[in-house]
N, C-alpha and C positions, 0 to 999 in steps of 0.2 A: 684607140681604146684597147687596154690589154683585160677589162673586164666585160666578160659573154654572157648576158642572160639568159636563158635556156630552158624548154619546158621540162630537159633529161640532163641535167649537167654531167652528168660521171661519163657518157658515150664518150672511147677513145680516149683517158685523161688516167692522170695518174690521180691518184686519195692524197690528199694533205691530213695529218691528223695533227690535232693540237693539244699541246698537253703543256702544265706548267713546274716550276722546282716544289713548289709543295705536293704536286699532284700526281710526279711522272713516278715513284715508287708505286701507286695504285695502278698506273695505266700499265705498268711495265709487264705487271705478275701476272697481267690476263694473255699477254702476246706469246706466239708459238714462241718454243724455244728459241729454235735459229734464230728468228726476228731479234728474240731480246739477246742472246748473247752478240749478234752484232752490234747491235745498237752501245752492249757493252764496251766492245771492241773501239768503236769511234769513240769514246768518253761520253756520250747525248746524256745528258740527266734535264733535260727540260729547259737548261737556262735561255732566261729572256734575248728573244734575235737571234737565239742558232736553231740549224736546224743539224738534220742528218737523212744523207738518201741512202733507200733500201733497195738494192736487187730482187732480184726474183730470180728461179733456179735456173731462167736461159741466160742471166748476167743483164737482163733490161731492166731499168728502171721499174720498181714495184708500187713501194709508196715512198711517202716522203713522212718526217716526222717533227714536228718546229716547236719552238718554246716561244708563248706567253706569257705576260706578264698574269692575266688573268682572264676569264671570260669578258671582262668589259672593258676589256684592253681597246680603244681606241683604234691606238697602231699596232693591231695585233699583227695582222701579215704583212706591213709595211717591210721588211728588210727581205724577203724570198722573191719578187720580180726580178730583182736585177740580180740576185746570190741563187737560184735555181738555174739548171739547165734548161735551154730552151724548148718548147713545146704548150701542153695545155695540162691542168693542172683542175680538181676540183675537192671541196672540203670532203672527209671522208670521217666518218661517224665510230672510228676507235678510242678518242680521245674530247675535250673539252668540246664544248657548243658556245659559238661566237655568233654575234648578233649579226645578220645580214647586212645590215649597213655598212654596219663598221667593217665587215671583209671586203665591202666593194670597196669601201673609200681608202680605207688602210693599202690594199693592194694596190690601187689604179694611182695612190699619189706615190706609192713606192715604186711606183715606176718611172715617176716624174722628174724630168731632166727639161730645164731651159735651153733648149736646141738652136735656136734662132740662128746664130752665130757658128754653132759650133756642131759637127754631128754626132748622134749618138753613139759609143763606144758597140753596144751593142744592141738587138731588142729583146726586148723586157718578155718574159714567162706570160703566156695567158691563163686567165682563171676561169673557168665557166663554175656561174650562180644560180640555184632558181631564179624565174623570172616572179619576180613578186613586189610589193611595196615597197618593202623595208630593204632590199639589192636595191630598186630604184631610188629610192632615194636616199644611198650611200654613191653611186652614182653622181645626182643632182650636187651633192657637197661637194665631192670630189672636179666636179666641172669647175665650180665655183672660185676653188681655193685655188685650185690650178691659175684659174683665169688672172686670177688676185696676185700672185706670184708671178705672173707672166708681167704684167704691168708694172708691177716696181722693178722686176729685173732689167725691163728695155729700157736702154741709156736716153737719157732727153735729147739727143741728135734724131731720134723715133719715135720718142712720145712725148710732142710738147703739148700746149692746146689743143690744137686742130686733131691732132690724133689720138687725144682722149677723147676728145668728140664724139669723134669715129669710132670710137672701141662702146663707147652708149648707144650709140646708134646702132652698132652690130647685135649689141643686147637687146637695145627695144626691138628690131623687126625680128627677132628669134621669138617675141613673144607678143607681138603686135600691139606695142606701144608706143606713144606719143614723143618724140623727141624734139626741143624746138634749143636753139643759138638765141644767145645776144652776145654781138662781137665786137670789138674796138671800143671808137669814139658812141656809138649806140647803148654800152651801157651808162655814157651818164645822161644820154634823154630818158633812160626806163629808170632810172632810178640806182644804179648802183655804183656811186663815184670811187665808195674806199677798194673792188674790185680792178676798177679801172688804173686808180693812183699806183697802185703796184705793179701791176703787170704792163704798165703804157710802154715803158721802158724797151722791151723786148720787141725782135720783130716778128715775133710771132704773138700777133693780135691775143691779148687776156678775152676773155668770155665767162659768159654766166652758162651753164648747161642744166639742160631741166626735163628728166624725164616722167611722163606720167600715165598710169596703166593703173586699171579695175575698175569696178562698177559705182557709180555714183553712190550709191546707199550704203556702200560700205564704209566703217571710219577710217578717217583721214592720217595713215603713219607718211610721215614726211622723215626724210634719211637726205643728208649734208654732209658731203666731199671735202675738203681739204683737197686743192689739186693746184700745188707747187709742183709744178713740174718739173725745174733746175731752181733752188734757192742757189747763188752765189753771196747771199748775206744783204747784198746792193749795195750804195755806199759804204756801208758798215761790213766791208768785205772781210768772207768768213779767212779761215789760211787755206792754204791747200789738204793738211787733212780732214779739216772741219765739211771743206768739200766734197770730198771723196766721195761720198753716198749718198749726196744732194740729189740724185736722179729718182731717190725714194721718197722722196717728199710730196710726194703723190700720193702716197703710202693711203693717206686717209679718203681721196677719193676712190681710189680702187677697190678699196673695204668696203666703203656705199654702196659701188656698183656691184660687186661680189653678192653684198645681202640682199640686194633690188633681186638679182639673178635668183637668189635660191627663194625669194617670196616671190616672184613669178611664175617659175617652176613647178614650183609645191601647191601653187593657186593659195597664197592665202588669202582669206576672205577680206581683205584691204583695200582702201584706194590709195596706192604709190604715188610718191611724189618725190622724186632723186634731185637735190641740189648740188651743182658743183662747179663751183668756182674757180677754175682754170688760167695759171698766167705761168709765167716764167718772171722769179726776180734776176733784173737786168740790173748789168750798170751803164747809163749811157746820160746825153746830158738832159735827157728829159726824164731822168730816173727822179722818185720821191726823196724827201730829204731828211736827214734828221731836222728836228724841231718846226716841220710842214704841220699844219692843222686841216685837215678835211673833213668836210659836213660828210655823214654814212646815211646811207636810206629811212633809217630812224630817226634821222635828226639829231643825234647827238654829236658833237664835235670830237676827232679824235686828234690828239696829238703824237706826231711819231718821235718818240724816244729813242730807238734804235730801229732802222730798216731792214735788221734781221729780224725783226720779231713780226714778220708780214702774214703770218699764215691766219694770227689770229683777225688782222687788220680785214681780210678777204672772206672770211667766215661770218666777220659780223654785219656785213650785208646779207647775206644769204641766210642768216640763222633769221635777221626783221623779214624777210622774204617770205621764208619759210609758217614764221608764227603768224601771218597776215591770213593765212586759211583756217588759224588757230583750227590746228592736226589735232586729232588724241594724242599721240604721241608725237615729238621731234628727237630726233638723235642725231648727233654729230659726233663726224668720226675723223682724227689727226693725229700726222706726227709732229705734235704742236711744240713741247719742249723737252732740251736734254734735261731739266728739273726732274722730270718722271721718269727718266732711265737712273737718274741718281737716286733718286727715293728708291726705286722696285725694280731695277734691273730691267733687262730687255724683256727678259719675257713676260711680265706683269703689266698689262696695261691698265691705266689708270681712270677709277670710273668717280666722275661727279655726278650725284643727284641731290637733287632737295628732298626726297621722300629715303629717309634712313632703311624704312622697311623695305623698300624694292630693293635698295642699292644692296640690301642684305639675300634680298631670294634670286639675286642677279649673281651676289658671290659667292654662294653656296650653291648654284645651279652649276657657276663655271670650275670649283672643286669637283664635282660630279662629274660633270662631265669632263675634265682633266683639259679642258680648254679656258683657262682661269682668266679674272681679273681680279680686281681690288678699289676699295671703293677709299677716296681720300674726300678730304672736308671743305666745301664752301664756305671757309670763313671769314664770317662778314665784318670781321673787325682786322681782317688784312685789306683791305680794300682802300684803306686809303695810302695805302703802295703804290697804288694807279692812278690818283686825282690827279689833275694837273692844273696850275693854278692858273695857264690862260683858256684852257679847255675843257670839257665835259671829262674825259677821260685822256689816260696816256699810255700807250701798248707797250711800256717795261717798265718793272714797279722800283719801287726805292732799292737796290740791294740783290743781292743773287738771292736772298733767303726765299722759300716758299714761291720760285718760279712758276710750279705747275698750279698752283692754288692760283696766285694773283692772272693766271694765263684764263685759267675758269672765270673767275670771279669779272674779266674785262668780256669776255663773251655770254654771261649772265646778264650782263646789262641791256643785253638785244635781246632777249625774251623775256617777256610776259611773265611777271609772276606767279601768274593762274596755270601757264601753259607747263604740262607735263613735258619733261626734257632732262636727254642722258648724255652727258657730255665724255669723249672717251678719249684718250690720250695716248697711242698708242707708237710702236718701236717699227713694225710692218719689215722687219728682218730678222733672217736667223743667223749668231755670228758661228754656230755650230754646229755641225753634221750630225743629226741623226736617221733613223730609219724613217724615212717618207719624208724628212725636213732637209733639204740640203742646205747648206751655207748659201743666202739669197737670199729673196725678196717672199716675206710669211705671211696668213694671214693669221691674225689674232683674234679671239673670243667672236668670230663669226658660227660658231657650231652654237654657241652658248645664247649669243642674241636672238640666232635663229630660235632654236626649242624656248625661249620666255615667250618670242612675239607668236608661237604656235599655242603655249598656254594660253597668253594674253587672249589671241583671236578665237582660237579653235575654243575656249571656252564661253567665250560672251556670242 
């Protein structure tokens, strides 16, 4: 941790002050002289991610001075952990006022570096915080997204099944919750063959995984993984770049467990229920086929059209799974198709609902809070891209048009009409360096999901 909560944060530490390019003209004219013509001297006029360090008259470091983009700057201190001198550091009251949260989480991911492999160049600046709610739970996020990143970064020779497993089960007993397997040939006695169809392939046994935590009387949110662990395409083998990043196709169970973690955490007033569907697509000769038909736990017959399009195939067990408790809410979260990186680019994950006005206070929640999505259309008169005329459905539609819709619209068909459900499409990496994001394994609109389901609950 490079974030200290504290009942006296400034003992022993240097002042961080914040100020921003609209704002550092005002902040300037209040500083002693010397202070501002130094700060002259280095060029500092506030811009966003620099900073500038100030002596003191024995040549020691004094204060520091950093530019914001604004008070609700998100990643407001993200770029000073690893660009400050080493030592402890705390916010200091000359300049802008930054929300506690956002200083823990902004600093503590800006110190985040996937080490596993490689070690760190150097260590990261500490911050000491009051200790209060609002530092804790910029904290709690900050564990989360970390944890969420750590998981798509590790190659699938380290995180196949068995050790997503493990990475749920590390989360349930952190918060004494329920974790139960169904592995192999066992999932098609419980019911979950389109699971099994995919994953049989690999020798690393597919599984269903289900974690479940809170109090009976509370309502029922049920949250469903996506957890390709290595997509290789399987028959319908992808190339080798198309590979390259296949160890992130996890991406969407890792997100579940991410938000299981921060509704844990935070206690919300919930009864949890994490699904996650765990395989590795293999190719071997007991791999699925194109033009294979398997009965799914619904009963409905799928046809496989292409054996890259497995993520959806593995979902739609687990989403009938899931609406069998009929939740208040269900959500499921994948990096289901390149369609949605073509539509919205990487960073826009793509939101389907039925209910126009949520999908609407879910995307103007995620401009707010600068942790965005975007909501696209279940349209039911694309649907029949998917019929298939010896089976119920076929998991690739007529045509590349409209991939990420007709992807929705084949995993609509396993819930419930009635059932409240947010289907999410997302990228789960960044191909770009910024302050607190390195180039790796992201997590997306978990800030955002968070604070609705905190609406949602903390108000009902």
């Amino acid at each position: 941790m490079t974030v200290h909560l504290e009942d006296k944060p400034q003992r022993a530490s240097v002042p961080i002050h914040l100020t921003s390019p609209e704002q550092w003209r005002e902040h300037a004219r209040a500083l002693a002289p010397p202070v501002r013509r130094w700060l002259a001297a280095t060029d500092f006029a506030g811009k966003v991610h620099s900073h500038a360090l100030v002596p003191g008259a024995d040549g020691a470091l004094a204060e520091v001075w950093a530019g914001v983009r604004d008070a609700a700057d998100p990643w407001a201190l993200a770029a000073l952990p690893k660009a400050l001198p080493a030592g402890r550091y705390h916010l200091g009251n000359a300049g802008l006022e930054v929300d506690a949260a956002a200083a823990a989480m902004s600093w503590e991911l800006g110190a985040y570096t996937f080490d596993l492999y490689k070690p760190r160049q150097r260590e990261a600046a500490q911050l000491s915080l009051p200790l209060d709610a609002r530092s804790h739970r910029g904290l709690v996020l900050a564990a989360a997204i970390a944890a969420t990143r750590d998981l798509v970064n590790t190659p699938a020779e380290h995180m196949g099944p068995p050790e997503l497993a493990e990475a749920v089960r590390m989360v349930g007993r952190q918060h004494k919750a329920k974790v139960r397997e169904i592995v192999g040939d066992e999932l098609l006695g419980q019911g979950f063959p389109a699971v099994h169809a995919v994953g049989r392939a690999s020798a690393r046994a597919p599984r269903l995984i289900e974690l479940t935590w809170g109090k009976a009387r509370d309502p029922l949110l049920t949250l469903v993984g996506k957890g390709v662990c290595f997509d290789s395409g399987g028959l319908d083998i992808k190339s080798a770049d198309g590979m390259r990043l296949m160890k992130k196709d996890m991406g969407g169970a890792a997100h579940a467990l991410g938000l299981a973690q921060m509704v844990m955490a935070l206690a919300l007033p919930v009864r949890l229920q994490l699904l996650i569907p765990a395989v590795e697509n293999s190719i071997a000769g007991n791999a699925f086929r194109p033009g294979d038909i398997f009965k799914t736990r619904a009963g409905l017959h799928i046809e496989i059209g292409n054996t890259d399009a497995e993520g959806r195939v593995i979902l739609c067990d687990a989403l009938a799974y899931g609406a069998e408790g009929k939740p208040d809410l269900l959500i499921d979260l994948a990096t289901l198709t390149g369609a949605a990186r073509t539509a919205l680019g990487p960073a826009l994950p793509a939101l389907f609902c039925r209910d126009s006005g949520l999908a609407r206070e879910l995307v103007d929640l995620g401009l707010e809070l600068r942790d965005p999505l975007w909501h696209l259309p279940l349209w039911r008169d694309y649907h029949g891209l998917i019929e298939s005329d010896i089976a119920d459905i076929v998991n690739t539609g007529k045509g590349a048009m409209a991939g990420a819709i007709t992807a929705a619209l084949f995993l609509e068909d396993f819930v419930p009409a009635e059932q409240p459900w947010l289907h999410i499409d997302l990228f789960a990496w960044s191909d770009s360096a910024r302050p607190g994001r390195p180039v790796g394994g992201e997590a997306q609109t978990l800030r955002t999901l968070l604070a609705w389901l905190e609406r949602r609950y903390r108000r009902a």
